[in-house]
N, C-alpha and C positions, 0 to 999 in steps of 0.2 A: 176636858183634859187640859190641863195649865202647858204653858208652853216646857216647861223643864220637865215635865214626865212626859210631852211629845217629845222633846230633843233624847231624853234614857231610853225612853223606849227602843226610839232609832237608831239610839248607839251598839244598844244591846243586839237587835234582830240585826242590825249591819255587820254584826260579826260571823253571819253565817258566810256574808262577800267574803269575806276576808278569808277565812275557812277552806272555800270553795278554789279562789283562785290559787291559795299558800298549798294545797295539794296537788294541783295542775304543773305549777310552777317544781316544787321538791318531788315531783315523779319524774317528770324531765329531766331535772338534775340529776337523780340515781342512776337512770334508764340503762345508763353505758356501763356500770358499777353491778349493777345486776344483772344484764346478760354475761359478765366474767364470772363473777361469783356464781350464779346459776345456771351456766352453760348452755343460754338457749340462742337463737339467732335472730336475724331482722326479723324475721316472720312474727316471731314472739313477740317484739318490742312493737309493731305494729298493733300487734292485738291486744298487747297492754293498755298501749295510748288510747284505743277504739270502746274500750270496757270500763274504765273510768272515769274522771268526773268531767272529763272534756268532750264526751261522744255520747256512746249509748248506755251507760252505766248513769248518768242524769238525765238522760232522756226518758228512760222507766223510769225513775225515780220520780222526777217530776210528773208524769202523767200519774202516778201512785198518790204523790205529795198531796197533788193538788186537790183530788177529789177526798183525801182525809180530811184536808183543810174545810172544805166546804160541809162536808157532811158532822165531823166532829168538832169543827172549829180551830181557830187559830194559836190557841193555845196548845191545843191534842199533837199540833205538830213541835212546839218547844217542849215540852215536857218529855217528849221521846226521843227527837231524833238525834241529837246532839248526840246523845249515849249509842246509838249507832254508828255516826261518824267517829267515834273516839274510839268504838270497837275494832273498825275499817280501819280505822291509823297506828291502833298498837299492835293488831297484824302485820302490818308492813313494817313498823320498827324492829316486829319482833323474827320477820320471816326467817327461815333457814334452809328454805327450796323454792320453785317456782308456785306449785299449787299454793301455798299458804303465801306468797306472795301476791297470787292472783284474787285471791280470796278477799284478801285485805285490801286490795286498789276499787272490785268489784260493790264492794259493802262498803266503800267510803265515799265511792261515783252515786249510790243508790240513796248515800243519805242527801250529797250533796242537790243532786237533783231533788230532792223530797223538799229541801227549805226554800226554794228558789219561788214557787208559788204565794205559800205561808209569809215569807220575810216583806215582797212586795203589796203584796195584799195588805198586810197588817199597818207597814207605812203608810200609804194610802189613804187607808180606812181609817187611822187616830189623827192624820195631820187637815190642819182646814185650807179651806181653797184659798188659800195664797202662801202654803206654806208647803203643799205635795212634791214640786219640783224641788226645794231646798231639801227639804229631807231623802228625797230619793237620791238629789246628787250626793248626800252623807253617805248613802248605804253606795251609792260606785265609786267613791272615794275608800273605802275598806277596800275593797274589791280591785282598786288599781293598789293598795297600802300591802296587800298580798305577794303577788310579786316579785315587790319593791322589798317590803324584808326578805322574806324567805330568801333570794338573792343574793343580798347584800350578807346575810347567816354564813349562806353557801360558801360564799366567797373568803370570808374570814376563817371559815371553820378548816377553807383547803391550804392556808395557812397552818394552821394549827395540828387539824391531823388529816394530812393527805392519804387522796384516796387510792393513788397508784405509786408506783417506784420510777428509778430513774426509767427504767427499761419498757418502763408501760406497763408490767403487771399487776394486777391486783394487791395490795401489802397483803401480806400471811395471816394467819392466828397470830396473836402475841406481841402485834405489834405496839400497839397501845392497852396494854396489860392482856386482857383472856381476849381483846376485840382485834379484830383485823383492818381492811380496807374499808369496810362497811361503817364503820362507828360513827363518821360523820355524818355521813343518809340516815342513819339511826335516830342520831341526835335531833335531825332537823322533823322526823317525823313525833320524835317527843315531844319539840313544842307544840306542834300542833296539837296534840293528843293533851298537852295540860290547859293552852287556848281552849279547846275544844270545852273542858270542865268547866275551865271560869265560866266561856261563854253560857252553856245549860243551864250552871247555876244561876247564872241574871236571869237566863230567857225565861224559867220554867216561874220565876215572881213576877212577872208580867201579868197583868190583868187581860181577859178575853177583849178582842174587838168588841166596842159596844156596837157597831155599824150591822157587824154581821148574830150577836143578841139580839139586838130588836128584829131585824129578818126573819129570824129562827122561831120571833114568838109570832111576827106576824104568820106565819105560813105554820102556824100552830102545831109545830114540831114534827111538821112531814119531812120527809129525808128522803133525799133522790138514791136510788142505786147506783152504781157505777155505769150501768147501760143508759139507766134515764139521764142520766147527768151527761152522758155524750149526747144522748139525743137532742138534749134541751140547746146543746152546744149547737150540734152543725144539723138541724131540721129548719131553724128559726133564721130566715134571711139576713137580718141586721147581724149577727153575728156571724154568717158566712162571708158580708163581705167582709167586719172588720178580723177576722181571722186571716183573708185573702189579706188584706194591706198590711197587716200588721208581720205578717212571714216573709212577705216581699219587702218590707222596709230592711226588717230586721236578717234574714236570713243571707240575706244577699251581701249587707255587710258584715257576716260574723262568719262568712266563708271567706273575705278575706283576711280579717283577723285570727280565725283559726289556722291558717296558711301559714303567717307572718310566727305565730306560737311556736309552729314545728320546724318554720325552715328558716329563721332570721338568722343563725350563724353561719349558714351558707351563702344567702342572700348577702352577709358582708362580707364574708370571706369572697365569695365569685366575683364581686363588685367591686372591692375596695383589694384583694389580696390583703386582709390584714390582720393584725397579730389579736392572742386569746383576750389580752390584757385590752386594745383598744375597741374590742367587739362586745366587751363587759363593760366598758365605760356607756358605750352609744346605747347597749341595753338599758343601763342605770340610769341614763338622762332622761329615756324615752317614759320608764314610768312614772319619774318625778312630775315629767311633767303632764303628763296623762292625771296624776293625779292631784296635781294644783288646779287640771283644767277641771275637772269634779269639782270643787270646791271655789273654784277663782271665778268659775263661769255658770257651771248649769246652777251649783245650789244658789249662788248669788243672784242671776239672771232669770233662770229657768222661771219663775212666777212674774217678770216683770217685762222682758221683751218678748215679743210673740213668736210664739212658737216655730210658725214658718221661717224667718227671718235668723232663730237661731239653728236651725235642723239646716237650713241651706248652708248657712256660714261652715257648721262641721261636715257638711255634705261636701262641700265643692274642696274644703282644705286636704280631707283625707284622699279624693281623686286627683286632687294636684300632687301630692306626694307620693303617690304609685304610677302617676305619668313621668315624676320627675326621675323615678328609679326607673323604668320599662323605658322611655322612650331617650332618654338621657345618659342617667349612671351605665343602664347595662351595653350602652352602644358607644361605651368610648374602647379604646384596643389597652389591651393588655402591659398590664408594665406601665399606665399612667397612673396609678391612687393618687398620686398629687394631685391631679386635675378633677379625676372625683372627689378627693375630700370636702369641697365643702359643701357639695351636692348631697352627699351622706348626711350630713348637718343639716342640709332644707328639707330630709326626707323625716327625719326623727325629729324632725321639729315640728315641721307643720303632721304629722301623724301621731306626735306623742301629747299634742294640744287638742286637735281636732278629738282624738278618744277618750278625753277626757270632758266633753260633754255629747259623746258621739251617739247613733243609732241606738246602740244599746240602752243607753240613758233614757232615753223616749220610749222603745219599746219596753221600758221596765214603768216607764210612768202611763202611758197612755192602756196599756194591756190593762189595768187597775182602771182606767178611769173608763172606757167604754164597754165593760158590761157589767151585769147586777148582781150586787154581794152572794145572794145565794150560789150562783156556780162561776163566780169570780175566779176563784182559782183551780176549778176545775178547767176551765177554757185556756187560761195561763201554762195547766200540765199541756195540754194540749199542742198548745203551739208552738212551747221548750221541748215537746219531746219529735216536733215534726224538724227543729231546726238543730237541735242538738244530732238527732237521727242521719239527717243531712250529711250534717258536716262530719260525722263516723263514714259516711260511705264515701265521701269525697276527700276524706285523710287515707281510707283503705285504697280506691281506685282509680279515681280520676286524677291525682297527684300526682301518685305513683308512673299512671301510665301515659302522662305528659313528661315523665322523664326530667324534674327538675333538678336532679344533679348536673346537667348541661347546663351549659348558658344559655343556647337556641330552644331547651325544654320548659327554660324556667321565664323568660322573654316570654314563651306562649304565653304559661302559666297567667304572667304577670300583667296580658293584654284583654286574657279572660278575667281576671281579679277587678281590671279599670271597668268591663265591662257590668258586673255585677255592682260595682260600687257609683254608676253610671243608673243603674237600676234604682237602686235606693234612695238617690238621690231626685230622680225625675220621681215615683211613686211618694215619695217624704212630702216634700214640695207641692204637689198637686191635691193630693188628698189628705193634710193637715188636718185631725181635726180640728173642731170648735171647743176646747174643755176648759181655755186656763182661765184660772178663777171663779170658779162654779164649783159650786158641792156637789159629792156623787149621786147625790140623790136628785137633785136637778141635773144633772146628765143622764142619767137613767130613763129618767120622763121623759123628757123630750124625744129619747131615742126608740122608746122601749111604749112608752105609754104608763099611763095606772098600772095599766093590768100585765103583767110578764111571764110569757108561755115559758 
């Protein structure tokens, strides 16, 4: 494969990043717009967020994704699933009650988790061993670039046609011709739903992984079941531990990133007392630069410094930035923002750089490089659907019953978060492995042997 149909192909399958996090982001945005319109309560909006493509709704999906991918290939998952995610999103443009809203968030969480195996794997497996970490950083550069428009859409669009009145209401019918308050959240799920199209249509001209062709002939067209294919997962030692490291790397920091998802306008608000306009600014800075650091750092770097050396550097910046907010911002008294402002600025700085070659970056590259194409993205469903699963029950209950709408709640909160990201960073660091610049087939060996149960 020539280096320009490596970098198309990357472009193309990175749009499922994009995809993924542009509907995490515009369900957030609605959230508050559809509990009025729909008249349901927290409870609901809790179990929206849980069902979707942020929790448990990618967590099936992915353990689903994943073993298609392996059993039918990586193509079997562009050719379909796109056309399900785009299902899931014009339900939710189209909603006009809560079931058919739930429907649509449920079916979009299911696809998004479904690509997340497929997308990594395929990178992976067409880029060569000094070019895997570049192109991976392209596909979490879509994935911070998500966000970052959907956002910036938002924001404009609440210009153009706001979503409540002066009084706080929801606008009426009629307001913007037959549409009401809702037209906006409409709008933003149409893009996605036309992305969604362009995207399928690239992915599904994509040629199959040759990595995982050859596999298929070698093992002369035998196909695991979905029970074999766990088994082959967690019976087989080498793959138990890198399942164990690979969840504790990863798991540990995307409890606190999924935290920071749900609770960052509180978190500035509680910290900073500050207004909607300057907590949209610090959001907007935070993905720019999250998402130069994709691009500026891992895809630049990621084949060229070793891997220890940069996994510590976004290890230690990201704990320093939730030390500087826990042990700092939140212990200054009330009625100073002056004196926290610029502390706010070293928090979204050093946290909006550090994520942009952060844990995830690595867990997205290394899950691809230590085990064998055949149930490659089986093991990948696997351990998306243990940390995705996670983090649904730690949005539903241990959040919840740390009580971080306090300060003294969310102080816990946020001594338990240094500690998980304390976690990640000792496990990153220690048990690195050995893969950059090695083909996957010489990682395999070494790990695996000739022969692989």
């Amino acid at each position: 494969m020539t280096l320009s149909q490596e970098k198309k192909g990357t472009i193309a399958v990175s749009l499922t990043n994009f995809l993924d996090s542009g509907c995490i982001v515009a369900s957030g945005v609605a959230l508050a717009a559809w509990a009025i319109a729909f008249n349901f309560d927290n409870v609901w909006v809790s179990i929206l967020g849980a069902v979707g493509a942020n929790a448990f709704g990618a967590a099936v999906g992915a353990l689903i994704g994943g073993f298609l991918a392996d059993r039918f290939g990586r193509k079997f998952i562009y050719t379909y699933n796109l056309l399900v995610y785009a299902t899931g999103v014009f339900l939710i443009m189209c909603a006009v009650n809560l079931p058919m809203l739930c429907a649509g968030i449920v079916i979009s969480g299911l696809s998004v988790g479904a690509g997340v195996p497929s997308s990594w794997s395929y990178i992976s497996e067409m880029s060569s061993s000094t070019s895997r970490a570049a192109n991976i950083g392209i596909s979490q550069f879509a994935w911070s670039c998500g966000p970052a428009v959907i956002f910036l859409i938002a924001l404009l669009f609440s210009f153009i046609f706001p979503t409540f009145g002066p009084d706080g209401a929801l606008l009426p019918a009629g307001t913007y011709g037959p549409f009401d308050g809702l037209f906006a959240m409409r709008l933003l799920f149409l893009i996605l739903f036309v992305v969604a199209l362009i995207a399928w249509n690239l992915q599904r001209k994509l040629e199959e992984s040759k990595d995982w062709t050859e596999k298929q002939s070698a093992a002369e067209g035998k196909r695991d079941t979905f029970i074999q294919m766990m088994g082959r997962a967690l019976t087989n030692s080498v793959n138990v531990k890198s399942i164990v490291f690979l969840v504790a790397v990863y798991l540990t920091w995307n409890i606190v990133a999924g935290t920071m998802g749900q609770f960052m306008p509180y978190m500035y608000a509680a910290a900073g007392h500050l207004d909607d306009t300057t907590i949209s600014l610090l959001q907007a800075v935070m993905w720019i630069l999250t998402a130069v650091g994709s691009l500026a750092i891992f895809s630049k770097f990621g084949d060229k410094i070793p891997h220890r050396i940069l996994f510590a550097a976004t290890a230690v910046m990201a704990l320093a930035a939730w030390v500087v907010m826990v042990f700092f911002g939140m212990q200054l008294e009330a009625g100073t923002a002056d004196s926290w402002g610029w502390l706010l600025w070293v928090f979204v700085a050093l946290w909006g750089i550090s994520a942009g070659f952060s844990a995830q970056c690595f867990y997205a590259l290394w899950s691809t490089e230590l085990f064998p194409t055949l149930y490659r993205g089986g093991v990948q469903g696997i351990m998306f659907f243990l940390v995705r699963g996670v983090l649904g029950i730690w949005s539903l209950v241990a959040v919840a019953g740390l009580g971080v709408e306090t300060p003294a709640g969310f102080v816990t909160a946020g001594i338990i978060m240094c500690g998980f990201l304390l976690v990640s960073l000792v496990v990153g660091v220690i048990w690195c492995p050995n893969t950059q610049g090695r083909t996957l087939d010489e990682i395999t060996e070494e790990r695996y042997g000739k022969h692989i149960d």
